[in-house]
C-alpha positions as a printed NumPy array, in Angstrom:
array([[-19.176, -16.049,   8.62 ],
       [-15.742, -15.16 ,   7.348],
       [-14.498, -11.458,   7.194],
       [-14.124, -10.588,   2.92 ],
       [-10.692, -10.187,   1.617],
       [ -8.891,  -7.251,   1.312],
       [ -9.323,  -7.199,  -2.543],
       [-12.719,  -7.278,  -2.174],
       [-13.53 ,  -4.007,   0.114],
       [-11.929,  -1.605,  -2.766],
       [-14.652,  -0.054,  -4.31 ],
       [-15.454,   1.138,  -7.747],
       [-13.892,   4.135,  -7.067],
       [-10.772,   3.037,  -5.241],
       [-10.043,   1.197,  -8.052],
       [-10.359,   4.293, -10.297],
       [ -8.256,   6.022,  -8.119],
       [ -5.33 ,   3.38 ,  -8.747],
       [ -6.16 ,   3.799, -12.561],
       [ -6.031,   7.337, -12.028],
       [ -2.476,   7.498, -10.297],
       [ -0.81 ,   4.394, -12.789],
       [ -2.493,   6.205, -15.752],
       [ -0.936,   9.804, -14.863],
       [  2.579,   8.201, -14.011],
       [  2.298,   8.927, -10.176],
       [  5.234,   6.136,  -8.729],
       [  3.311,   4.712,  -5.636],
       [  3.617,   1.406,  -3.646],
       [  0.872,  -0.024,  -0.904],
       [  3.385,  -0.893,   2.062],
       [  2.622,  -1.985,   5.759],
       [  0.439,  -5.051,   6.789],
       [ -2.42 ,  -4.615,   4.009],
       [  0.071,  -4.737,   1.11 ],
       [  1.18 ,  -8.272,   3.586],
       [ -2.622,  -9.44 ,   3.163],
       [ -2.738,  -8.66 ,  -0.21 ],
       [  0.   , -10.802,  -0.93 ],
       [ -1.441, -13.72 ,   1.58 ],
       [ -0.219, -13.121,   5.098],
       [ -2.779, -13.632,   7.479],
       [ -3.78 , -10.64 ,   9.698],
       [ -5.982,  -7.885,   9.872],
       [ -5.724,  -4.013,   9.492],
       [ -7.657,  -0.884,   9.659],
       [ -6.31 ,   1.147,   6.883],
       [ -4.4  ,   0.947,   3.383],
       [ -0.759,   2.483,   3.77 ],
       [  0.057,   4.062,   0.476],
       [  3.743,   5.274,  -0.335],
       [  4.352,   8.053,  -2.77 ],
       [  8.037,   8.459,  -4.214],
       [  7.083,  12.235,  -4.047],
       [  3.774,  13.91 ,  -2.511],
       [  4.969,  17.483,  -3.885],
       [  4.697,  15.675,  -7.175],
       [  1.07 ,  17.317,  -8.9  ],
       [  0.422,  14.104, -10.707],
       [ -1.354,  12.748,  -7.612],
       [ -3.555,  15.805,  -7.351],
       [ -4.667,  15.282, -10.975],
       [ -5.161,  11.794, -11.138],
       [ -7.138,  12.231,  -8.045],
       [ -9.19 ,  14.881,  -8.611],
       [-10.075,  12.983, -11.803],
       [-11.904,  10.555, -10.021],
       [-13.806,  13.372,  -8.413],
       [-11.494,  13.111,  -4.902],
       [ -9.223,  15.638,  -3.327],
       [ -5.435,  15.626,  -2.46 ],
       [ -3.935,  17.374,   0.258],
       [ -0.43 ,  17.718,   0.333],
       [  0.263,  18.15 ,   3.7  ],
       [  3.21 ,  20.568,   2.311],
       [  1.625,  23.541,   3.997],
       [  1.809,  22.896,   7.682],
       [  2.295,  19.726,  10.542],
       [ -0.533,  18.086,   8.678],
       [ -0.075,  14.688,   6.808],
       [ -1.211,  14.136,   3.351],
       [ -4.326,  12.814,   2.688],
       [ -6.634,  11.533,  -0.087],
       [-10.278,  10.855,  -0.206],
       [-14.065,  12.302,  -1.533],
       [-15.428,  11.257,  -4.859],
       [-16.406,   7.993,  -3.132],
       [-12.926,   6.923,  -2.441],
       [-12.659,   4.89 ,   0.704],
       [-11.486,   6.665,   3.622],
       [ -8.967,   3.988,   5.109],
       [ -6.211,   5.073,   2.945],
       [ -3.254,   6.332,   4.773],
       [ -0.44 ,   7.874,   2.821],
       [  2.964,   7.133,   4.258],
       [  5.347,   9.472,   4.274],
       [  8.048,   7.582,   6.121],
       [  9.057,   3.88 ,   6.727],
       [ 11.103,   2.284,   9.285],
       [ 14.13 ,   0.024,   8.151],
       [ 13.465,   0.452,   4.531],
       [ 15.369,   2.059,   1.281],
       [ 14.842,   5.092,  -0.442],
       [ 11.699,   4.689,  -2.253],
       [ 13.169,   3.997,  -5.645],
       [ 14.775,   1.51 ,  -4.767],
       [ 12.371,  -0.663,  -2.853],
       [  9.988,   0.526,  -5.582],
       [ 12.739,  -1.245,  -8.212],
       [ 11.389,  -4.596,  -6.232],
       [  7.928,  -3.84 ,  -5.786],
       [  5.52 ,  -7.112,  -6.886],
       [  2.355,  -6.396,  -8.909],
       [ -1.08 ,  -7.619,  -7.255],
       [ -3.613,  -7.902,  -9.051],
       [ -7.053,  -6.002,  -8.084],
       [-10.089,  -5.649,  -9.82 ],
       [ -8.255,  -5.461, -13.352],
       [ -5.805,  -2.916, -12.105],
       [ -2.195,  -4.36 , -11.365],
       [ -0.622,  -2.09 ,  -8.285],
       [  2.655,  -2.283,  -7.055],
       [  2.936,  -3.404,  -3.171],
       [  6.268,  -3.856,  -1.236],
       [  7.273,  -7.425,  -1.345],
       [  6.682,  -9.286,   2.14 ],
       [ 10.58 ,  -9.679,   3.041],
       [ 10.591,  -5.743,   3.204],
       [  7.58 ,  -5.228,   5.25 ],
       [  8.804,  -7.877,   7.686],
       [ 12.383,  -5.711,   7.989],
       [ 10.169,  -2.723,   8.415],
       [  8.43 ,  -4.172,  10.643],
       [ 11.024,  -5.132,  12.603],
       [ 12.43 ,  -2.243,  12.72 ],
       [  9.819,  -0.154,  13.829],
       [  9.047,  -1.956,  16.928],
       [  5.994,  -1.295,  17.859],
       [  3.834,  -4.139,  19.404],
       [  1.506,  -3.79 ,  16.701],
       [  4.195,  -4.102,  13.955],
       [  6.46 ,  -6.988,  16.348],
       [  2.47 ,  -8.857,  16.948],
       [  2.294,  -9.193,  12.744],
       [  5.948, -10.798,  12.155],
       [  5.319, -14.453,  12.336],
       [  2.894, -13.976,  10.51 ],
       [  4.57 , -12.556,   8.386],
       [  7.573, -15.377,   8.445],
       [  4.967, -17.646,   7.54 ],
       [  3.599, -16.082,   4.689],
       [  7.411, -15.734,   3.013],
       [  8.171, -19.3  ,   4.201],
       [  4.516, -20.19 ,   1.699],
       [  5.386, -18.014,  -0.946],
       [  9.298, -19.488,  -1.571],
       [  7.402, -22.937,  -1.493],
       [  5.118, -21.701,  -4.318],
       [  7.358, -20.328,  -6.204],
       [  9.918, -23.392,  -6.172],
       [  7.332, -25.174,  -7.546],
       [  6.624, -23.437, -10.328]])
């Protein structure tokens, strides 16, 4: 028995939620290895990493609250934001920092569309979150990078041939 694809564990209401944030102008990106997955590198994660270019902005508290979830800031103390209720999923991590990247608009300015469910969200292109990767350093991020080679080295093939 294989394990399901990443696209197909979002649920009705995750995919709301990414409605929700496009439709209310909130500039996110899904970084770190499940935006990798979604874009075919093999591996496995426990949570969705989701980048806001602001989490002061209160666009993301409306669009989620429209889809019956709550938004915490994490402006008011050592907490991180988080997201979740209204049948969201509760793997969704928001980022609030990433290693060896850009300011957010600019790696948004790259940012590659997948497609899920209908709903076209921006992810960080692989060649970022392998220099991210990298330079965090972890063993958990330095244990995904050949995958992650592999998955770029597929992807420039592809897209030669078209």
């Amino acid at each position: 028995m294989s394990a399901p694809k990443l696209t197909e564990v979002f649920t009705a209401s995750d995919l709301a939620l990414f409605r929700a944030l496009i439709g209310h102008g909130v500039r996110f990106m899904l970084v770190g290895q499940s935006a990798a997955v979604l874009q075919g590198s093999r591996g496995s994660t426990e949570d969705v990493d989701v980048w806001f270019e602001d989490v002061s902005d209160t666009r993301i508290a409306e669009a989620i609250t429209s889809v019956g979830g709550y938004w915490a800031s994490g402006s008011f103390g050592l907490m991180p934001p988080q997201l979740g209720g209204g049948g969201i999923s509760d793997f969704f991590d928001v980022v609030v920092h990433c290693d060896g990247l850009r300011r957010f608009a600019e790696e948004y300015a790259d940012a590659r569309e997948v497609d899920l469910g209908g709903v076209r969200v921006p992810v960080l292109p692989l060649e970022r979150i392998l220099a991210s990767k990298r330079a965090a350093g972890r063993p958990k991020d330095l244990a995904q990078i050949p995958a992650l080679e592999a998955a770029i080295v597929v992807s420039r093939d592809l897209e030669s041939e078209s």
